[in-house]
N, C-alpha and C positions, 0 to 999 in steps of 0.2 A: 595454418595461416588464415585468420578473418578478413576477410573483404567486405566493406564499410560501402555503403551507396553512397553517393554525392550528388549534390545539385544537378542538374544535367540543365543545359543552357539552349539547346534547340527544341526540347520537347516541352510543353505545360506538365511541371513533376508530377502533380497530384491527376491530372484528366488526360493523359496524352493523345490526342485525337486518333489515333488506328489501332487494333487490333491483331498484330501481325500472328498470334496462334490458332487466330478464329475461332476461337471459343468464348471466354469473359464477351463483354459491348467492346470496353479500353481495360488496355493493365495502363498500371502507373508507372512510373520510372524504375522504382525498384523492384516492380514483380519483371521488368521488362528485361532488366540487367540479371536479374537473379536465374530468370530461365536461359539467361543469355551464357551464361556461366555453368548452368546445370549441364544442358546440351554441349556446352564444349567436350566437358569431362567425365559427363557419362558414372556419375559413380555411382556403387552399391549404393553408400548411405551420404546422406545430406544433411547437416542440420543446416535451416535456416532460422536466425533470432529477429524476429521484427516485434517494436512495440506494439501493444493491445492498441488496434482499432485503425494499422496499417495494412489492414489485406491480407493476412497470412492466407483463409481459405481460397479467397480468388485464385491467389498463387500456386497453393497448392493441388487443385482443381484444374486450374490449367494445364499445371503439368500433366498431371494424372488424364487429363483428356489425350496430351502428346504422345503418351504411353502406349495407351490403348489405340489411338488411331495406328501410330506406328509398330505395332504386334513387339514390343519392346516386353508389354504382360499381357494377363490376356483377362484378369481381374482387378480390382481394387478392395483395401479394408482397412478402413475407416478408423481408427480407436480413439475416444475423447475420454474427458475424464466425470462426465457425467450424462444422466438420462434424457434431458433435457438436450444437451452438447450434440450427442449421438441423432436426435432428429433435427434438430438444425443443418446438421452438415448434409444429411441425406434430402433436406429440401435444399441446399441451396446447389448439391450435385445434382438435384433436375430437373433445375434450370439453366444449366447448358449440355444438357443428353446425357447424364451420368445416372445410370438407376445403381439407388443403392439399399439393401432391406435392411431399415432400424428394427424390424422385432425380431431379427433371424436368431434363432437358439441353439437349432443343432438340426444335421442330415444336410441332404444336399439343395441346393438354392435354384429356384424356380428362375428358368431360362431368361425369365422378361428381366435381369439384375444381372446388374456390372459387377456386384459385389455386395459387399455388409460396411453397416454401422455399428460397430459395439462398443463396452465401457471398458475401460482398464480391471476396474471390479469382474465384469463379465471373463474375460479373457484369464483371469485368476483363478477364478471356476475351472476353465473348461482351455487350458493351454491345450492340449491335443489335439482337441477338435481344427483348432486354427492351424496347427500346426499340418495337419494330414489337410487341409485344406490350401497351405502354401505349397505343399510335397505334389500334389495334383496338378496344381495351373498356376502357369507364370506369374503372381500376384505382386502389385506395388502395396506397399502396408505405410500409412499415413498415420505416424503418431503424435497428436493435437498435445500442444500442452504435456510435454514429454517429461520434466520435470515430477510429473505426477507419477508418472512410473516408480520412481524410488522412492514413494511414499510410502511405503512397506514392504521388504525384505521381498517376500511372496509373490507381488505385481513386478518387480523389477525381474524375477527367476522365472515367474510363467510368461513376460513378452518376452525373454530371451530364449525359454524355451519352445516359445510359440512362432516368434518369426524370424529364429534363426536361417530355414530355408528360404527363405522371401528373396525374390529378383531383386527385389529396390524397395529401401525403406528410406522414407522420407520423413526426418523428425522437425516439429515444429515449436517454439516454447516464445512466447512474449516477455518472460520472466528468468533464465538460464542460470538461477541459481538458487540453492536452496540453504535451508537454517544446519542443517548435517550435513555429514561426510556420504552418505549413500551413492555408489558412482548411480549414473543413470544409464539403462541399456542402451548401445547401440550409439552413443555419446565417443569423440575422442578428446583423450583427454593428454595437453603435453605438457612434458615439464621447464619450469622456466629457468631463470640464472640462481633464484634461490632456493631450488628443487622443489618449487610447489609446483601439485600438478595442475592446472586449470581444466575447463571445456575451452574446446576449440570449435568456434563456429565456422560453416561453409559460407554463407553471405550473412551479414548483419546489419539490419539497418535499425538506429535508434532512433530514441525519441527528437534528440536534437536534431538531427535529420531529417524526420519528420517533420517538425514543428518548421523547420527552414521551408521545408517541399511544402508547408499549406497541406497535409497530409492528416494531421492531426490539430487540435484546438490546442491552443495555450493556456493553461488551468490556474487557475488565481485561485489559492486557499488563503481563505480568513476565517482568524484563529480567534476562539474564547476562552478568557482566562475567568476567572470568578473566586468566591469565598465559600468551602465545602466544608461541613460537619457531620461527623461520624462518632458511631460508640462501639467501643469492642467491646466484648461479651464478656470481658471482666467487668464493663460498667464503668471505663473512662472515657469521657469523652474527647476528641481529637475535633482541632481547625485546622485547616490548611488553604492555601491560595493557588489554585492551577497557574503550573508555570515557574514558581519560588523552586528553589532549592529545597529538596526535601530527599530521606530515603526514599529505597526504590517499593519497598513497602508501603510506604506513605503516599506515593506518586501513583502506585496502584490501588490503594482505600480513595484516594480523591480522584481518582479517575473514574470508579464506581460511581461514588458518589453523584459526580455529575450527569453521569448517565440517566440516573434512577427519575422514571418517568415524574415520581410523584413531588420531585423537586422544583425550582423555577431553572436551573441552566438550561432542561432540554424544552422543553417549552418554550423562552425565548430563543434561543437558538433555532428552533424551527420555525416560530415566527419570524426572525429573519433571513432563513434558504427562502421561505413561503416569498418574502417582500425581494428577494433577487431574483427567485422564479417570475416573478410576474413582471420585472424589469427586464429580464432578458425574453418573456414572451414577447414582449411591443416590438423586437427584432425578427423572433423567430419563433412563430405563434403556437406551433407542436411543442415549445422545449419542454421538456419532463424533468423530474428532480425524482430523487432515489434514497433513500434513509437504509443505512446498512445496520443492523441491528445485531446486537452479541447472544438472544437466545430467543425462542419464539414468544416468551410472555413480556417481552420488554417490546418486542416486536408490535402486538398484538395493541401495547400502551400508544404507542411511537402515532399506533394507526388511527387509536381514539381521539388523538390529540390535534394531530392534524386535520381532521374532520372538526373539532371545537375551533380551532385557531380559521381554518379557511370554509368552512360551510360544506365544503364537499367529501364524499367518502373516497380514501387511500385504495389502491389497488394493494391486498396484503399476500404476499409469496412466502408459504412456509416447505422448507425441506422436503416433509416427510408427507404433504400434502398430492393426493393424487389428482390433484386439478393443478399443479404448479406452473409446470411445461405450458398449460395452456392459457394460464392466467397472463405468465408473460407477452405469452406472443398479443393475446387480445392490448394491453397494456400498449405493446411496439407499437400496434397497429391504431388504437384511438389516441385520444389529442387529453387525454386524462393528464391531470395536473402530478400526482405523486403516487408513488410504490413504496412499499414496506417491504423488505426482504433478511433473510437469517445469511445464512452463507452461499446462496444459489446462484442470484448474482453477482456475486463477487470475481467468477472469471468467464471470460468464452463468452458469454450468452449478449446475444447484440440487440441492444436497445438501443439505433444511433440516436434519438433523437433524445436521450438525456444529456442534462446540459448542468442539471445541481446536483450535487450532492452533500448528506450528513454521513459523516466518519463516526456512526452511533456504539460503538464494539470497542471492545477491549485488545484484540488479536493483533498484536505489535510487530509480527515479521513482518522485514522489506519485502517478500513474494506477495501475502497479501496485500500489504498498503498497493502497491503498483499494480495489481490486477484488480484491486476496487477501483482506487483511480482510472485504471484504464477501462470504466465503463460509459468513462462523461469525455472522451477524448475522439472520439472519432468525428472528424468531420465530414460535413455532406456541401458546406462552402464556403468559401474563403472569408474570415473576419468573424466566425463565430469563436464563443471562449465557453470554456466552462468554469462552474463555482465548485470550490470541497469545502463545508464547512468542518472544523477537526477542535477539540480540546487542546487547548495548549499544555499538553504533554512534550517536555523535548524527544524523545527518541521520534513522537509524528514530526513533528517540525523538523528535525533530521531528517526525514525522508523525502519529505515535502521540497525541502532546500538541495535535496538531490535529483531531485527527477531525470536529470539530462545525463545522468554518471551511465555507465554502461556498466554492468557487472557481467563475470563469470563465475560460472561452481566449481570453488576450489575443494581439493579431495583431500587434502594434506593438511591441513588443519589439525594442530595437535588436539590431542581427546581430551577432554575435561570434564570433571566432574559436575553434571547441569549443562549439557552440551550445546542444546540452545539458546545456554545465556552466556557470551565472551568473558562475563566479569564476575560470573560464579564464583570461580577460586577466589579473586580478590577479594568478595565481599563476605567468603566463607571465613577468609583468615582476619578481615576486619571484625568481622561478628566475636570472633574468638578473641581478639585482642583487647576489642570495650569489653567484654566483661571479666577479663583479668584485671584489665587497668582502669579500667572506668567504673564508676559507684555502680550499685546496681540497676539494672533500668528495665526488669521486668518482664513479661510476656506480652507486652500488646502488640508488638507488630506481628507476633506470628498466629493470633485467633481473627477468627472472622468478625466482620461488621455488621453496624447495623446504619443506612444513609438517615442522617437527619433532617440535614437542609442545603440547599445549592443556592448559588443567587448567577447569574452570568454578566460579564463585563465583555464586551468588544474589545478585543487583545491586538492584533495586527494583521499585515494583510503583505503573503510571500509571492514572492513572481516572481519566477526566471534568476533565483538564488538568491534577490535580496527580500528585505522588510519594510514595511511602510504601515504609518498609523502610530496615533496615540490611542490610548485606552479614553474608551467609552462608555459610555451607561447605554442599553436597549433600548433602542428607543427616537435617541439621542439625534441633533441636525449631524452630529459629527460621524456619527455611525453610518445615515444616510447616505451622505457621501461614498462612501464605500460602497454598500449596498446597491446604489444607484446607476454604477459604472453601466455603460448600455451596451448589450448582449451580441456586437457587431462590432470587431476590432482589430487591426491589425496590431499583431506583436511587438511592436515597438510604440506604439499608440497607445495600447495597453501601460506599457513604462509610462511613457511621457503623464501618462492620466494620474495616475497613483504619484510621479512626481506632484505635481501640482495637489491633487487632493492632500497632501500631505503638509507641503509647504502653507497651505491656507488651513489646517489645523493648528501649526504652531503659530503662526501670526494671530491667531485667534484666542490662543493659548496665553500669547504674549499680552495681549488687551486686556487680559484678564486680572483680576487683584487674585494674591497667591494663596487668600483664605477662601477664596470661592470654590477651589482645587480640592477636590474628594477623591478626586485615581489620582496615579503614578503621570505627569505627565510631561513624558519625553517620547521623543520618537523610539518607533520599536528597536533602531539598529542599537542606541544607547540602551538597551531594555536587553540584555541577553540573556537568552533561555538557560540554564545552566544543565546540562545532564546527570546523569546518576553517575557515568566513568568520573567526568569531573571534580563530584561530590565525595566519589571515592575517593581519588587520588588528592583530595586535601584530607581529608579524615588521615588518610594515608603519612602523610608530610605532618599533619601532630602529632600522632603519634612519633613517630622518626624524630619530630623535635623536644618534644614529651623526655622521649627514651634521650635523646643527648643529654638532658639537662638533670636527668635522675642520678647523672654521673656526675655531672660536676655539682649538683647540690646535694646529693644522700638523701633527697626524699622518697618516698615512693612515688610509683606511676598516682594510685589513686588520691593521694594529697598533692599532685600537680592539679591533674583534672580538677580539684572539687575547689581549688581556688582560682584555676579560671575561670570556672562556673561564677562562681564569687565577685569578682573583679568584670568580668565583659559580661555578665549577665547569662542566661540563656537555659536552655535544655541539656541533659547529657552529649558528648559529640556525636553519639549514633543518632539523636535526633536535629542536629543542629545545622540552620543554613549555612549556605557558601560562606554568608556576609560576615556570621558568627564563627565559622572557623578559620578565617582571616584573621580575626580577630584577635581569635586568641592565639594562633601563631606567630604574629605580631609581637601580643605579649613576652610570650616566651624567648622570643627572639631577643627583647629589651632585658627581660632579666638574666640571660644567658649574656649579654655583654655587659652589663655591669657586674658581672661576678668576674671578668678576666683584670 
């Protein structure tokens, strides 16, 4: 059974003025309920789900101080799921009297320490050690970001064979679901009316709850759509529009595409995080802005660029770099405008004072998008917001439009072939089916590219599940607008703003003669992003109408296709938009009832 925080009406949710465990300064509502809840019932294991950048360690840390005052254990150990991770938690255990050793390896731990820091990785190594360590002394074992545990067969069997003996393990996850079926250790998991099994959280407090409590900022993503061109290595060339309807192939060549430093989409596009950073500074003069990058040489661009665009040099965090850990922390702690980062930042590592960010990466699972995201969402006071700038990719804008949803890790999920992608099969047996029925259409979706040119348009602007915005030029008064919103707002404020900016784009729009009009211009909600499921299940339904009609007219599949190729214009249907395969199901529709 989940139990969900709520409002609480006599305390300030976010800052409650006492301290009733003496430990933290204040817990907030939810840490104050959550331990309220622990201590009732006293269990072995706990998971608690709070969104990135609501106090899980506080929480966690206080309890673990409860512990240990009341000889409940007589240790603590730590497990995060990185290097970095690992010495954070052990500074912020002590600073409220928790000593705990991040470089502990192996043998036994000097008197002056409550415990260890280690990595999930570490612990995979050397399960025994832990283990004859939990066999010795009462220990609480605190697993950060638990989720990561079943990131690999091996970590998921060495914490279970490692802190199987543990008095109290206390799992923590901001994220509670993953792209597989991998159970996660220590995890319970029930089944529901349709026998799937879910996680079952012990207290959960989400984002929307959050965002109620002033706990977290309310994150305003505006989206770039633009005109990308590419050449596969057979030597044809490809255009595409972020955001159109395209395969899922396509959607990932123009996704690149924009990326690639040497284009103009990422360039303006950082030129405008650079132009909201400095809007939201005149509120809150530290905020910092964060560029999440898909490998270290695009990183490395990301960092040139932003030094050409703003005069200043980027703070640049690479993985494998043994100054990373420290580059952050120096970063948290000055008033520096922008960071470059690979994958480091993207969960656990707290830099509250970022407030922008670029969605610069390819990496499409919901676990990541929501643990990037949750690195601009912590707030430190009431009315600050954060920026995400994102490609108008649908599957982002999907998630973007979901923030508030609560997910669990379902385990039951039938197995399919491409396991991380839901629409594998579907698109396996579309693939097979154009090129039965449909002319031939070649190898270029499945070789590599090469980026030719990007250009970037201002696409829309998502809040709290709706759209707002007409398409823009870089640059532009209309873009401004947007850009401009000022960096101190309450959440309904926010709405009300983005109403209005919106409404005086299209009365502006309206003044206009309709040949002056070079974008698309309608409002975003009239503008629907269309997905790949989407785009599947029309290709899907021509065929299906395709195949009706090859019965009642005795042609074949491929003399259907090629004369509504003929007649509506277009591409093969494995390349062809939403709009074009409306189209021609339309068609087919009309000459199937004049034949009756």
């Amino acid at each position: 059974m989940t139990t969900t925080a709520s409002h609480s009406h006599h305390l300030s949710p976010a800052f409650p003025g006492r301290a009733p465990w003496g430990t933290a300064g204040k817990l907030r509502a939810w840490q104050q309920a959550a331990m309220e809840k622990y201590l009732q019932e006293q269990p072995r294991d706990f998971l608690a789900v709070a969104t990135p950048g609501a106090g899980k360690t506080t929480f966690a840390l206080t309890l673990a101080s409860w512990l240990l005052h009341h000889h409940v254990v007589q240790q603590v150990t730590v497990v995060a799921p990185t290097e970095h991770l690992k010495k954070q938690w052990a500074a912020a255990a002590a600073r409220i009297g928790i000593r705990l050793d991040p470089e502990y390896s192996a043998g036994p731990l000097s008197r002056e320490y409550h415990g260890v820091a280690v990595t999930y990785a570490g612990v995979g190594v050397r399960p025994m050690l832990h283990r004859n360590r939990c066999e010795q002394r009462k220990t609480l074992v605190i697993l950060d970001e638990i989720h990561h545990a079943g990131d690999s067969k091996s970590w998921g069997e060495a914490c279970l064979e490692a802190f199987d003996p543990a008095t109290r393990r206390l799992t923590l996850t901001g994220t509670p679901f993953r792209s597989d079926t991998n159970p996660i250790p220590f995890v319970t998991y029930e089944e529901g009316n349709d026998g799937i099994r879910r996680s079952a959280a012990d207290y959960t407090y989400g984002y929307g709850n959050a965002l109620g409590d002033g706990v977290v900022r309310p994150v305003i993503f505006l989206s770039y759509s633009g005109n990308m061109r590419w050449r596969t290595k057979a030597g044809d060339e490809v255009a595409a529009r972020l955001g159109e309807p395209m395969t899922k192939d396509a959607v990932s060549q123009a996704w690149r595409t924009a990326l690639d430093p040497r284009g103009e989409w990422m360039p303006n596009v950082l030129r405008a995080a650079d132009q909201r950073l400095g809007e939201v500074r005149k509120s809150i003069p530290d905020a910092g802005g964060l560029v999440i990058a898909s490998d270290q040489d695009s990183a490395r661009a990301y960092a040139k660029l932003i030094r050409e665009i703003t005069g200043t040099k980027a703070t640049l965090v690479l993985s494998d770099d043994t100054g990373a850990s420290k580059r952050i922390d120096e970063f948290s702690e000055s008033g520096e405008r922008w960071m470059v980062a690979v994958r480091m930042v993207s969960e656990g590592v707290d830099v509250p004072r970022l407030a922008v960010g670029v969605y610069a990466t390819t990496i499409s699972t919901p676990l990541f998008f929501a643990q990037a995201v949750g690195r601009f969402v912590r707030s430190r006071r009431r009315g600050e917001t954060a920026s995400v700038f994102l490609p108008t990719i649908p599957m982002l804008l999907g998630f973007a439009n979901e923030m508030e949803v609560e997910r669990d890790h379902v385990l039951d999920r039938p197995k399919k072939e491409g396991e991380e992608d839901p629409y594998a099969e579907s698109e396996k047996e579309m693939d097979e089916a154009n090129r039965q029925e449909d002319e031939d259409t070649g190898d270029a979706d499945q070789l590599p590219f090469e980026a030719l040119e990007s250009d970037a348009v201002f696409d829309r602007v998502m809040y709290n599940g709706a759209e707002f915005g007409m398409q823009a030029h870089p640059g532009s008064e209309e873009e401004q607008d947007y850009l401009g919103i000022p960096g101190l707002l309450e959440p309904d404020q926010v709405q009300m703003l983005l109403q209005k900016r919106q409404a005086r784009q299209i009365a502006h729009s309206r003044r206009r003669p309709d040949t002056e009009a070079d974008l698309l211009e309608l409002p975003a909600e009239r503008r629907p992003v269309v997905s790949h499921k989407e785009l599947l299940d029309l290709r899907k339904q021509l065929n299906t109408m395709v195949g009706a009609y090859v019965h009642q007219s005795g042609k074949p599949h491929g003399v259907i296709h090629t004369e509504l190729r003929r007649v509506c214009g277009g591409p093969p249907s494995a390349e062809a938009t939403a709009g074009q395969l409306r189209e021609r199901i339309k068609k087919v529709q009309e000459w199937a009832t004049r034949m009756r």
